[in-house]
N, C-alpha and C positions, 0 to 999 in steps of 0.2 A: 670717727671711732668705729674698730671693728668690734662684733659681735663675736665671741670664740663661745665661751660659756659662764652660765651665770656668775657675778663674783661673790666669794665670801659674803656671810653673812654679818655684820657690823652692829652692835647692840643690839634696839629692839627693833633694826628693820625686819619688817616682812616679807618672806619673797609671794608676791602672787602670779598667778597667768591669770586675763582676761581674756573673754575670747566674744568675738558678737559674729555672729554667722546670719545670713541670709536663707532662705530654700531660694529667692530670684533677685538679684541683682547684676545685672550687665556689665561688664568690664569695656564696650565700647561706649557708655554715655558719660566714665572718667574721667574728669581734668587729667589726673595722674597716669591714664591709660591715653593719651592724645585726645582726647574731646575738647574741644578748642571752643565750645557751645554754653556745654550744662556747665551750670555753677555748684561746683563740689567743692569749697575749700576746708571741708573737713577732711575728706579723700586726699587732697594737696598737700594737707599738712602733714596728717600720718603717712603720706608719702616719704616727706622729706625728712621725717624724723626715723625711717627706719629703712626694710626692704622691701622693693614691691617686686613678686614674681611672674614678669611676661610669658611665662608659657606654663600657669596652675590652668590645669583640664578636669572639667565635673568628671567622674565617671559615671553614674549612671544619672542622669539629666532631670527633676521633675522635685518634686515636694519631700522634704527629708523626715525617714522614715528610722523607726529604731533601729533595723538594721543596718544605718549609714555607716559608712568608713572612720568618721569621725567619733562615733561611739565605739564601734569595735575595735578599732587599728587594725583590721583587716580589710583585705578588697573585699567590696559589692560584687564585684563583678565576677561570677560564678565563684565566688569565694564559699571558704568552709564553712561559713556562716548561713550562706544561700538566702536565696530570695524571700523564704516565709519564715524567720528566726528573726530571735531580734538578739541586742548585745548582749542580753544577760542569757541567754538558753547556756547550756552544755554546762561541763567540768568545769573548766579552764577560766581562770579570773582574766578578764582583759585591762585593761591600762585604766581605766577611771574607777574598777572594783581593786585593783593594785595599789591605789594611790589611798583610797578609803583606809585598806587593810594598813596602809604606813600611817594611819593617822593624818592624812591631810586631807584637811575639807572640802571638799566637793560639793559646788552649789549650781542647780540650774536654774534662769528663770527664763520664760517663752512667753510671746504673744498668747499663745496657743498650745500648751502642754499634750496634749489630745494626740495618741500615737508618738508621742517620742519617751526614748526609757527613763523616765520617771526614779525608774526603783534604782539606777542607778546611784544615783546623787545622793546624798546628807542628806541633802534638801530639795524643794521642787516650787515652782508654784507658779500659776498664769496670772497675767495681769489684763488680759481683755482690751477693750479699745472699743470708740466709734471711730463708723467711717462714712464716705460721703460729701457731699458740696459743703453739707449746710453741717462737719461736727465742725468742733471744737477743734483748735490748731497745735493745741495741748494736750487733747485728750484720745489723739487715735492713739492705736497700737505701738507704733515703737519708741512715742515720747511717751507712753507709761513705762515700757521696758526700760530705757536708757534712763529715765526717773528713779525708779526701782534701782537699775545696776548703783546710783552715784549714790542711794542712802547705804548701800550696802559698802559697798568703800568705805562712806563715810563713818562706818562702824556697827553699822546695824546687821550685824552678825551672829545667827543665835546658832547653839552648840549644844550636842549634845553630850560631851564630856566634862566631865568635870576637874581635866588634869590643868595643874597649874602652870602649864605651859603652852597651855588652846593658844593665846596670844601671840606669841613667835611660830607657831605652825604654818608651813608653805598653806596656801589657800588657790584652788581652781574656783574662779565664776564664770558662767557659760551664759551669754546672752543670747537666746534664738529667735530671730523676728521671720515673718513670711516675706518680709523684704516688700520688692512692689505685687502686689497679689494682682490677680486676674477675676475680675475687671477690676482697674483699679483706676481710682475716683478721692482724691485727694483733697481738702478743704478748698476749698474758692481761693483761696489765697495765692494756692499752688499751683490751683487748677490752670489758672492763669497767667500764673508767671513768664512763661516762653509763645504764646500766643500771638505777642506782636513779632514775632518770626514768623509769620505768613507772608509776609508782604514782600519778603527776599523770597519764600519757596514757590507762591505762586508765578508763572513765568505770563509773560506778555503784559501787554500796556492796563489793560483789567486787574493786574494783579493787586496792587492797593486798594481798589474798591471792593474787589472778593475780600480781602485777608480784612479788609475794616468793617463791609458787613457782618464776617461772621465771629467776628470779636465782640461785635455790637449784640448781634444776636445772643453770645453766649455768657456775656455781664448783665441781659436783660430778662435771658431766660436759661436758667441755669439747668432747669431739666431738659434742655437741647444736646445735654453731653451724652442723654443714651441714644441721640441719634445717628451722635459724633464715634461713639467710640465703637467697635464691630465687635469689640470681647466681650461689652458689655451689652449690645442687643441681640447675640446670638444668645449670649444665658438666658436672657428675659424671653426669648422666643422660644427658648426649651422648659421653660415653669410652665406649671400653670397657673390657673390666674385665683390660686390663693395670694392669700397678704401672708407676709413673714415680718409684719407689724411687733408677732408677739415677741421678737429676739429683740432684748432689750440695750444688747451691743454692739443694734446696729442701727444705722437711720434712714428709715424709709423714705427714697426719691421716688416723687409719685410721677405718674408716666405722662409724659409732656401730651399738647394738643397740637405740636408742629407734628406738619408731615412727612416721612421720610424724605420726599422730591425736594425739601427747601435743600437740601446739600447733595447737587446732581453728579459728581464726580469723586469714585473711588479714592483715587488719588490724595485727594483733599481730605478725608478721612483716615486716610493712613496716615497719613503726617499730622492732622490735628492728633490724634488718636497717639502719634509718637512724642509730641508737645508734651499734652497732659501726662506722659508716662512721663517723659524727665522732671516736670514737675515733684513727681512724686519722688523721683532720685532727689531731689534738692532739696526736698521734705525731712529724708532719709540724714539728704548728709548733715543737717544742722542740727539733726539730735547728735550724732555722732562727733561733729564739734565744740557738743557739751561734753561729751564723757571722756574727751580728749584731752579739756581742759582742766579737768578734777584729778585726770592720771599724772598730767604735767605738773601737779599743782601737789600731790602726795608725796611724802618723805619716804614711801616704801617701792622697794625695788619690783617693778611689774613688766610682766609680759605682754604687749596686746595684739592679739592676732584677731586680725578680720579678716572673710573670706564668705564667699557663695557658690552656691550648688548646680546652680542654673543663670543665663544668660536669657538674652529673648532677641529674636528677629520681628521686626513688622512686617514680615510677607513681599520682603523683597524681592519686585518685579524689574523687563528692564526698562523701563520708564522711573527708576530710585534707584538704580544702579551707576555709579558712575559712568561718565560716556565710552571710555574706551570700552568696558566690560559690555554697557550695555549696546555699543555697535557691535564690539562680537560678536554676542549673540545672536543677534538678527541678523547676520551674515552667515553664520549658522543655519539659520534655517529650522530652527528648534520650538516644538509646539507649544503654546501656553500652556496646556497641560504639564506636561513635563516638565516645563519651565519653572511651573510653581512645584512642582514634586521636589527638584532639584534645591530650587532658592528656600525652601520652609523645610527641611530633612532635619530631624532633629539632634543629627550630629554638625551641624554644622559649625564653623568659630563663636557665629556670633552665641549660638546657644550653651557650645560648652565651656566656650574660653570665659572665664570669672575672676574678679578680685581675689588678690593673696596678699595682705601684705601684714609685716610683722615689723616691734617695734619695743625698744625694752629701754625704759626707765627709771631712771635709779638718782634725785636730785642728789642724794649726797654724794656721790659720785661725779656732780656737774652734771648732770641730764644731759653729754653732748650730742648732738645730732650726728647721724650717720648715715644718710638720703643716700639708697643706692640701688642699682637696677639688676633683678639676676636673670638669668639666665636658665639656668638648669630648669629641665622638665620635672614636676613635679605632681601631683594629685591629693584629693582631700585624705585617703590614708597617710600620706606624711603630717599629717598636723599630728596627728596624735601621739606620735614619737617622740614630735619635736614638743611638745608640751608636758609627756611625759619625761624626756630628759630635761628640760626646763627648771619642774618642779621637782626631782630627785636628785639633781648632779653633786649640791651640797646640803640634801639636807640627811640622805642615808649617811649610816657608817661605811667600814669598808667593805662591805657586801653592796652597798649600794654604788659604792665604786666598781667594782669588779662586776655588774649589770651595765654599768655605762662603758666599760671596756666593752664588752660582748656586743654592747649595740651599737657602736662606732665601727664594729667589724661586720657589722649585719648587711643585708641585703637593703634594710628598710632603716633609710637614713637620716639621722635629725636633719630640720632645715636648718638650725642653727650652724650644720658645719657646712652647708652651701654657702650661707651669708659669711663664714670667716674667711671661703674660699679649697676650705680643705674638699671639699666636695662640688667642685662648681659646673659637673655636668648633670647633674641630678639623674635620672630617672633613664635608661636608654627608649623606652618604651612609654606612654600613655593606653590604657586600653577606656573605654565606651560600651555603655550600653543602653541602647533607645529605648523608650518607653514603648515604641510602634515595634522592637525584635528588630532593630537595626543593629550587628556589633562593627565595633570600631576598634580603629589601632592606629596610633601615630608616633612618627620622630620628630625630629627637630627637620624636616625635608620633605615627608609624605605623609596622610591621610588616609587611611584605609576605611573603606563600610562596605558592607556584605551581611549576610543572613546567616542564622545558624543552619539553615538547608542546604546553603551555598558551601559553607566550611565543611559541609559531611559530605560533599559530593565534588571536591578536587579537580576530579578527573572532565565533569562537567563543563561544555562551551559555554553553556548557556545561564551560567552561572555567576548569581547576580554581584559582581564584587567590581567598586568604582575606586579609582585612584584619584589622589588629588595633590599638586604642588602645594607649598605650605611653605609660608605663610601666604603667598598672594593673592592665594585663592581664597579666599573665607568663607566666599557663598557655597562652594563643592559646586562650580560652574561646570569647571571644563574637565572631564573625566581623561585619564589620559592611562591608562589601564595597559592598551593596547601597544600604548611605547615603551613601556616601562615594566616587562612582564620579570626583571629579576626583582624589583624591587617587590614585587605583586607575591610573588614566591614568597621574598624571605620574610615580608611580611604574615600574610598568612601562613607560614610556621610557628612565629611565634606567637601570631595568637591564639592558632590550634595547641601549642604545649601551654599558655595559659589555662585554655577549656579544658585541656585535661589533666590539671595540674589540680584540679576541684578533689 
């Protein structure tokens, strides 16, 4: 089944959008993104039931803040919004104060409400969480969210009108979780899940006896994980050595009596340290394959779009690099230094490239499946288009038609008319912006990063601006600047008429 736009509204179906967003979730630890490892079959399934978008880019990379793209419908990225505003500042109503003023409900609920715009919504509200070896496998953070989103489906909807039609009104609910946080430390359950994968990663005839020690080690003493994991003992190296016993939603791991030396090789540490993170993906996806199955299982026609902000690398060195990349390298001649500058840059795929994927069910309509893969470049400012035509296509009169005219000719394009094909080159451009003052620009063929000092100074040799092939390159390995100086050009054009397009 193609997706064109929403259909007629039929008695007393509903139209709603769902949406559950991340701040971190990786697009390479996916079943549905090639991961052939981590067990996502909630990610597989909402694959196959909708579209998933191989080329959705964070734009600006780190923890989502009011001002995201996704509240505003505007870019972050030197957008008119800018860096210290958030969705609701200025005149101008944007797309979720738009939707309010039509009467459609608008609900958020988050992990963690704290910095995100609140005043937008109907409604708001945090559901907290523990976390840790020793919570509860029920009770972190995004199994109360995903708890929370399925009572609210299931009716638990409070309203603050009183007109006799709140019932058949479109409805937005906005699920936002931290996704895998940093350090992240996931029940025992999880912690462990991919562990006995040591035994393939460690190399040489020792390898079984390392990967069984320290499996043994870490079933017997589970406070060994802050020695395991580097996110989480550079935090504990930067406190000090107060207790934070009093935060009651969280569970204090007391500090093991192993010595840093029992786990003598980095290496091994990065890779446990990557385990335990997909654990926490597998943690993720099984809530997700709750709320999957309550939307499957509803008579009311819904949208569900899932997507994240950020990506993560584990400090890919060339000792974790595949072989031919990591001979390269070392034929290269290129210092570990830089090495690591180059492989952890926080434009690089694994950090920006993120889940996109969308999926629209309707059982009376036959809920057909429609698994399919796009194409088109895209960014977290199209969500908001695409959800705001979503939820207005059929529920305005014809003023609200003649809005959907103008936005089908616009610049900024639903996704929904990529998935029908009417639009299937998305987006000519991606742009980036690092948290370190990295700016970035990409097509469907090259990768650009540079500085804002390097963009004001053109003319400059010495002038920091690295090219990159795309997609082969995902680490931003091998710079190729110097061969490819038209493409360097018309790049940096257009990202200069972006910066000043502010």
């Amino acid at each position: 089944m193609i997706l064109v736009a929403p259909r007629k509204l039929a008695g007393k179906q509903i139209l709603k959008a769902v949406v559950l967003t991340f701040d971190r979730m990786p697009a390479h630890l996916l079943g549905c993104y090639g991961n052939e490892w981590t067990e996502t079959p909630g990610f597989d399934r909402l694959a196959a039931l909708g579209s998933v978008f191989d080329r959705h880019f964070a734009e600006v990379p780190g923890p989502v803040g009011p001002n995201h793209s996704w509240w505003t419908g505007q870019f972050e990225f030197f957008g008119e919004n800018g860096s210290g505003r958030s969705a609701s500042d200025g005149d101008a109503q944007n797309w979720i104060q738009r939707l309010t003023a039509q009467g459609i409900q608008c609900r958020l609920v988050a992990e963690d409400s704290e910095g995100l715009p609140n005043e937008l919504f109907s409604a708001s509200e945090a559901v907290g969480g523990e976390v840790g070896l020793g919570a509860e496998h029920d009770e972190v953070p995004i199994a109360r969210l995903i708890r929370r989103g399925i009572e609210i489906l299931s009716g638990d909807l409070s309203t603050d009108s009183s007109s006799s039609d709140d019932n058949s009104r479109p409805e937005l609910l906005w699920l936002h979780s931290r996704g895998v946080p940093s350090p992240w430390l996931p029940p025992r359950l999880f912690a462990e899940l991919y562990l006995d994968e040591l035994e393939e990663i460690v190399d040489g005839e020792s390898g079984s006896e390392i990967a069984g020690n320290l499996v043994s080690q870490f079933e017997h003493d589970p406070d060994l994980v802050r020695l395991l994991l580097s996110d989480w003992r550079r935090d504990v190296e930067s406190e000090d050595d107060s207790d934070d016993s009093s935060d009651s939603s969280k569970t204090a791991v007391p500090v093991s009596d192993a010595e840093p030396d029992e786990i003598d090789s980095p290496e091994i540490e990065r890779q446990i340290s990557r385990l335990v993170f997909a654990g926490y993906v597998s943690m993720i996806d099984r809530w997700l394959l709750k709320l999957l199955e309550t939307i499957e299982s509803s008579d009311e026609q819904i949208l569900l779009v899932v997507s994240a902000n950020q990506g993560h690398s584990f400090g890919e060195t060339a000792d974790l690099l595949p072989d031919a990349v990591a001979q390269s390298i070392r034929l290269s001649g290129e210092a570990d230094a830089a090495l690591h500058t180059q492989l952890t840059g926080s434009l690089n795929d694994t950090e920006v490239r993120t889940p996109l994927l969308i999926a629209e069910f309707s059982n009376p309509s036959g809920g057909q499946a429609f698994g399919s893969r796009q194409a088109a470049l895209v960014q977290p400012v199209d969500v908001a288009v695409t959800l705001e035509h979503w939820l207005t296509a059929h529920w305005l009169t014809d003023a609200g038609d003649q809005n959907s005219a103008e936005r089908e000719n616009s610049t900024d394009q639903s996704l929904l008319a990529a998935i029908s094909g009417t639009t299937p080159a998305g987006r000519e451009v991606a742009f980036h912006l690092g948290p370190d003052g990295q700016l970035g620009i990409r097509n469907r063929h090259w990768a650009l990063a540079t500085s804002v000092e390097a963009l004001n100074e053109p003319d400059n040799a010495d002038a920091d601006v690295r090219l990159f092939a795309k997609p082969d390159d995902q680490w931003d390995v091998h710079d190729v600047s110097s061969q490819y100086t038209g493409e360097v050009k018309a790049l940096l054009d257009q990202l200069q008429a972006r910066c000043d397009s502010r």
